[in-house]
GUKEKOL-186916 format. One record per residue (C-alpha): chain; x, y, z; residue in one letter; residue number from 1. Coordinates in pm, whole numbers. Layout:
N
 kette     xx     yy     zz rest  nr
     A      X      Y      Z    a NUM
...
END
This chain:
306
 kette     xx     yy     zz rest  nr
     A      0      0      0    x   1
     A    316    244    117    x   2
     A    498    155   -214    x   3
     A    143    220   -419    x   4
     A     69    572   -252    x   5
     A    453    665   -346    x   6
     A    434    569   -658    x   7
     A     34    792   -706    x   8
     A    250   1090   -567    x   9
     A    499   1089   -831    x  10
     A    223    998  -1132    x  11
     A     71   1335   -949    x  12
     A    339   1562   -919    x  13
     A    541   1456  -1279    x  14
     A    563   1733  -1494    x  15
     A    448   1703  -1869    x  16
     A    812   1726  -1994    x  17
     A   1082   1464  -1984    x  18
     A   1319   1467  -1700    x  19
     A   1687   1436  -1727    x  20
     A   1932   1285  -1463    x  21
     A   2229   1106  -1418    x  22
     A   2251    844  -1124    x  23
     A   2587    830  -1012    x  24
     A   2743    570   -830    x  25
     A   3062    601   -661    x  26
     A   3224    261   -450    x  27
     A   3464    135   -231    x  28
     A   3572   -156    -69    x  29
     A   3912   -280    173    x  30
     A   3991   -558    346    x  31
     A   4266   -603    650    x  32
     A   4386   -866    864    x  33
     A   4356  -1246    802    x  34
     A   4552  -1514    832    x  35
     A   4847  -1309    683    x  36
     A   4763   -955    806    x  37
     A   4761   -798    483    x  38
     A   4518   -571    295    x  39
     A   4388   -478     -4    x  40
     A   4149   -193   -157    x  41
     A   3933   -110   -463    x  42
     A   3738    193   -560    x  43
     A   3573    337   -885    x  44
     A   3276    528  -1032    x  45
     A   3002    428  -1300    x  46
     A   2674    630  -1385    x  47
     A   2365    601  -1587    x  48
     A   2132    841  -1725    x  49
     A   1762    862  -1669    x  50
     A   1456   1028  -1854    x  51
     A   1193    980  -1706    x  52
     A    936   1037  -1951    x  53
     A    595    955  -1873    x  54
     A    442    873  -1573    x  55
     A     64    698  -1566    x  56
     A   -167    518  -1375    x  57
     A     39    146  -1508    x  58
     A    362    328  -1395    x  59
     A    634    538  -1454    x  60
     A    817    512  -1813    x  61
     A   1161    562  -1809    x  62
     A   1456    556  -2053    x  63
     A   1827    445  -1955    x  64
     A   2126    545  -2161    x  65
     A   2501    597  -2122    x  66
     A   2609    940  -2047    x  67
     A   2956    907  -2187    x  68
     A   3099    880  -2555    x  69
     A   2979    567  -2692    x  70
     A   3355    490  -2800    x  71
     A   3428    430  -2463    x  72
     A   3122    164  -2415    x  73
     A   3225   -230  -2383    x  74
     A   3131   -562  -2302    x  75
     A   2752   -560  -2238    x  76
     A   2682   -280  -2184    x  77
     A   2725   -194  -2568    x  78
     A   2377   -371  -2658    x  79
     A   2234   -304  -2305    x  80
     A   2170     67  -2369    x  81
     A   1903    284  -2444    x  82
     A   1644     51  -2297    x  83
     A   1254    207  -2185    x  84
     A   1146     30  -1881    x  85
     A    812     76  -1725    x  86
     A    789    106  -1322    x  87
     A    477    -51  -1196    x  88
     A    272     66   -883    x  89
     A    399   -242   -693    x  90
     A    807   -239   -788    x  91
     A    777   -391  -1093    x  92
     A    999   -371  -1402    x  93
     A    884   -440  -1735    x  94
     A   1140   -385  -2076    x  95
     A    919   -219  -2355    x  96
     A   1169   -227  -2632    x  97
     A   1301   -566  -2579    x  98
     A   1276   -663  -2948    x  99
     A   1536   -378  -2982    x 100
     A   1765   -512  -2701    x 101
     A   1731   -876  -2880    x 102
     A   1864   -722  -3217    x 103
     A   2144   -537  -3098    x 104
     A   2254   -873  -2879    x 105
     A   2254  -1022  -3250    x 106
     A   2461   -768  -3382    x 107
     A   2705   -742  -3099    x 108
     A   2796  -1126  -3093    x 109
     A   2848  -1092  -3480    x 110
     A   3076   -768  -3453    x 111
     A   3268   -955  -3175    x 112
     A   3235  -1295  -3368    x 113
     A   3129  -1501  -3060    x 114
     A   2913  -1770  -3123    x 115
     A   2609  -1827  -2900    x 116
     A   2759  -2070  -2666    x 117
     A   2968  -1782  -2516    x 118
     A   2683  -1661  -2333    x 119
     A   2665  -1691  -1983    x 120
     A   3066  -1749  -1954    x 121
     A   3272  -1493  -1746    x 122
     A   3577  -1382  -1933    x 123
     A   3803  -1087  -1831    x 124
     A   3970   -793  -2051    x 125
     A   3971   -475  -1865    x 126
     A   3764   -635  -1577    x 127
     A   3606   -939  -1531    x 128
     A   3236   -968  -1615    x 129
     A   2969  -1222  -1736    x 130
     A   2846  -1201  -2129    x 131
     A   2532  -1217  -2059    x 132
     A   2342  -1255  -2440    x 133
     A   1909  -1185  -2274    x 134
     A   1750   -852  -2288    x 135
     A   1596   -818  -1961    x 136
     A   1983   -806  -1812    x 137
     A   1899   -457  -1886    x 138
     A   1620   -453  -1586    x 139
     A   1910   -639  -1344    x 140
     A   2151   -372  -1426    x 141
     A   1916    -66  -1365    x 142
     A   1793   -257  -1047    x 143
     A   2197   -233   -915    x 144
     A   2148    140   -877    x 145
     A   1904     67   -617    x 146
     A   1720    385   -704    x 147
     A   1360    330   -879    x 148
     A   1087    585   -787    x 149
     A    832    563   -534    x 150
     A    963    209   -343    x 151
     A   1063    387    -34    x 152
     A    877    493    241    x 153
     A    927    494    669    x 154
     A    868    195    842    x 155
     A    871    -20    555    x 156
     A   1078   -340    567    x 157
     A   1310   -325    293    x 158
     A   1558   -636    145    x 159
     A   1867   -504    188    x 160
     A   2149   -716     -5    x 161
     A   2370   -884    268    x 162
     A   2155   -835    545    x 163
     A   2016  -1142    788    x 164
     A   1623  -1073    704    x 165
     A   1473   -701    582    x 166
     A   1547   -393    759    x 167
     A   1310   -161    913    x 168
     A   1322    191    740    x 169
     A   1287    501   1038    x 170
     A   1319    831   1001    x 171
     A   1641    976   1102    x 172
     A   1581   1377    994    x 173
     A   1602   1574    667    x 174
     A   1816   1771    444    x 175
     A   1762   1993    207    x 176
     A   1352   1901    241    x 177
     A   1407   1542    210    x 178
     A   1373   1360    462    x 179
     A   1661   1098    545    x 180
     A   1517    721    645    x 181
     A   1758    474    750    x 182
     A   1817     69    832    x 183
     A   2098   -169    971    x 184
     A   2085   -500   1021    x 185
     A   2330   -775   1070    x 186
     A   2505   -919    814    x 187
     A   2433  -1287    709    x 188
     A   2699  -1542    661    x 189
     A   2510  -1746    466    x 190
     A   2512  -1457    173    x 191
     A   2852  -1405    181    x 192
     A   2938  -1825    145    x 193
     A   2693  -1766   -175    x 194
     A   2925  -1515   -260    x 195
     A   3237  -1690   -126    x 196
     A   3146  -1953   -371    x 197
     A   3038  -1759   -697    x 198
     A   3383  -1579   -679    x 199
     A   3567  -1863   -645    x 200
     A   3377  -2053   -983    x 201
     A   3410  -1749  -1121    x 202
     A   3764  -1729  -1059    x 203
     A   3806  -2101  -1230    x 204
     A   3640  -2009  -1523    x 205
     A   3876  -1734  -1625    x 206
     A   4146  -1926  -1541    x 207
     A   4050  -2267  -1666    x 208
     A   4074  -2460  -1383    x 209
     A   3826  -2777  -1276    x 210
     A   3593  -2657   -996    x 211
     A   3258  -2752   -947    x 212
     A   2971  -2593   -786    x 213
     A   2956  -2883   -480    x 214
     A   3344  -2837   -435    x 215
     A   3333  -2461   -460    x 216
     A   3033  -2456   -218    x 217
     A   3216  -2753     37    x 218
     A   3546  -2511     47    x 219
     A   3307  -2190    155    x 220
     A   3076  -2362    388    x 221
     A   3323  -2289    713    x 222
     A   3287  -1902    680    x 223
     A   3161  -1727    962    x 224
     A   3072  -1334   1009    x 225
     A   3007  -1080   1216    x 226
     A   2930   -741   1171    x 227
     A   2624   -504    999    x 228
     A   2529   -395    686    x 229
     A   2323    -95    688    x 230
     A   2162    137    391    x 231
     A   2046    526    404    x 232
     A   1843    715    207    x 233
     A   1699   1038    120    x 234
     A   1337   1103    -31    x 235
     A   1135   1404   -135    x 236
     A    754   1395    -64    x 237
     A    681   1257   -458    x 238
     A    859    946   -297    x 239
     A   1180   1033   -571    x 240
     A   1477    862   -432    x 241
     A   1800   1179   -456    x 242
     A   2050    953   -245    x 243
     A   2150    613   -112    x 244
     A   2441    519     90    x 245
     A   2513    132    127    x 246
     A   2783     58    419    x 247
     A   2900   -245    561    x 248
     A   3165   -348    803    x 249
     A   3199   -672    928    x 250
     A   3436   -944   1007    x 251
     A   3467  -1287    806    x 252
     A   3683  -1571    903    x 253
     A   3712  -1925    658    x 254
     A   3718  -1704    306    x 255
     A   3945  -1771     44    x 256
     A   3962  -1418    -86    x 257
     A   3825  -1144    186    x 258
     A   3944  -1317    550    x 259
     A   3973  -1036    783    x 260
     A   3773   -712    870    x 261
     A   3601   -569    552    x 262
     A   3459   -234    463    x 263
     A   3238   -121    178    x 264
     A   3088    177    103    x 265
     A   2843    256   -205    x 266
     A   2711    593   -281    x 267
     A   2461    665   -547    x 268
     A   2324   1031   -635    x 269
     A   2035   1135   -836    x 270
     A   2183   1435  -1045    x 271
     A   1999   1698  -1310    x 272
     A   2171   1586  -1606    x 273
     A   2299   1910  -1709    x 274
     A   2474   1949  -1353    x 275
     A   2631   1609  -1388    x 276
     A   2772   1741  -1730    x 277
     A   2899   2048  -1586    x 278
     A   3063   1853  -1254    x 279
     A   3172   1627  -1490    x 280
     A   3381   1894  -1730    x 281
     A   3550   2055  -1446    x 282
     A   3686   1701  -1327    x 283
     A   3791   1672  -1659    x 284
     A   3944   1978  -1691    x 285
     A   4126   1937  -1360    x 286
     A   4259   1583  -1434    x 287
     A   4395   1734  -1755    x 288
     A   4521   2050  -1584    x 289
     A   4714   1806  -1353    x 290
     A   4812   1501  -1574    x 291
     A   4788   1577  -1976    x 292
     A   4821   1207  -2032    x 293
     A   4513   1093  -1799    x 294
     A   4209    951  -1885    x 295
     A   3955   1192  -1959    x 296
     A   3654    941  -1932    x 297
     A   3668    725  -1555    x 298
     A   3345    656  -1509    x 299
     A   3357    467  -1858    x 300
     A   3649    258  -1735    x 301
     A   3452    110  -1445    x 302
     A   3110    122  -1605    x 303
     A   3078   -223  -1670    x 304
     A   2787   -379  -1438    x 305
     A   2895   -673  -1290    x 306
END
């Protein structure tokens, strides 16, 4: 009922006109300690645009694109984008121009001269990632912004990824005439053996080595965790989502990639488009200022959704 009243706002108070933003996404993650005290970290930025271009009583419609030069697009996300989704009252996600999506699939595999049996492998270039060859991937990588209209609201339980059971949204203040709602929970070993286990298959695959799923599983089950995982967000009274803040920090013992104490931190903004563009020149312009020879496009270089 929360989510369908959110969503009746924002039909209400959408404009006639298209709007423009950018959701940005900015990450981090480190690890210390374990068996061998060391540590390791890993950052980077990605972003997305959205035009959200109609909004009736079936839902919001909404088009995704990349904001960047399509030169520096790769791996899926070169068929992925533009795709027109349609947000339904109740969360929902439907793909309107899949026939689209399914065409340029076609014509990426031939440009790349993959047969169809690649899809679904992992394989690794400038990162590793999953060629994934079905046109509602589009809808998962949207979802991994976290930041669809109307499906926030105080005391609602939310899913939060990582978390042992939903969280309980409360109100925690307001900035800027949003007002800020907030949950933590604690974090559940069981998700991050799943994950444990996915890496190290994954890992296999790209290297070519024999693993199965029952081994790979069998060498994760002795993890154990403790620690929270928590997620904060800001909302305006349509129920538009303008921030979200994913932290965790927790301690995992049994892992054969992330033993030791482990922090993470996700931040995704809602941005006009035309002030991402502008934040986006001056970085540029100071990166050149500083380093003539750096890339001018980082966002591109960690753009692909994993």
């Amino acid at each position: 009922m929360r989510l369908a009243l959110a969503l009746a706002a924002l039909i209400a108070a959408a404009p006639a006109a298209a709007q423009d933003y950018v959701l940005a996404m900015a990450y981090e993650t480190s690890t210390e300690g374990g068996e061998y005290d060391s540590s390791s970290s890993s950052s980077g930025r990605q972003a997305i645009a959205e035009r959200i271009i109609a909004a009736t009583s079936e839902g919001i419609e909404v088009e995704y694109a990349l904001p960047y030069d399509p030169e520096d697009v790769r791996g899926n996300e070169s068929w992925m984008f533009p795709a027109r989704l349609r947000v339904a009252p109740d969360g929902r996600m439907t793909l309107l121009n899949e026939p689209e999506l399914t065409a340029r699939i076609e014509a990426w595999l031939a440009e790349m001269e993959w047969p169809r049996e690649v899809c679904s492998r992992w394989t690794f270039s400038w990162a590793a990632y999953q060629i994934r060859c079905d046109a509602p991937a589009a809808i998962e990588a949207v979802s991994g912004y976290g930041m669809q209209p109307g499906r926030i609201a105080k005391g609602q339980a939310f899913a939060l990824k990582g978390a042992l059971g939903p969280v309980v949204l409360t109100r925690a203040g307001e900035a800027e005439g949003r007002v800020i709602l907030t949950g933590t929970g604690p974090v559940d070993p069981a998700f991050l053996r799943e994950e444990d286990t996915r890496a190290a298959l994954v890992v296999a695959e790209i290297s070519r080595e024999a693993l199965t799923p029952e081994e790979a599983a069998a060498a994760s089950a002795a993890i154990t965790a403790t620690g929270t995982v928590a997620v904060t967000f800001e909302v305006d009274a349509a129920g538009m989502v303008w921030r979200r803040e994913d932290v965790s920090e927790y301690t995992m013992t049994g892992s054969r990639f992330r033993d030791g104490l482990t922090r993470a931190r996700t931040t995704v903004t809602r941005l006009p488009r035309a002030e991402w563009e502008r934040k986006q020149a001056e970085e540029e312009a100071e990166a050149e200022a500083a380093d003539p020879m750096a890339d001018p496009n980082p966002e591109a270089e960690a753009a692909e959704v994993q």
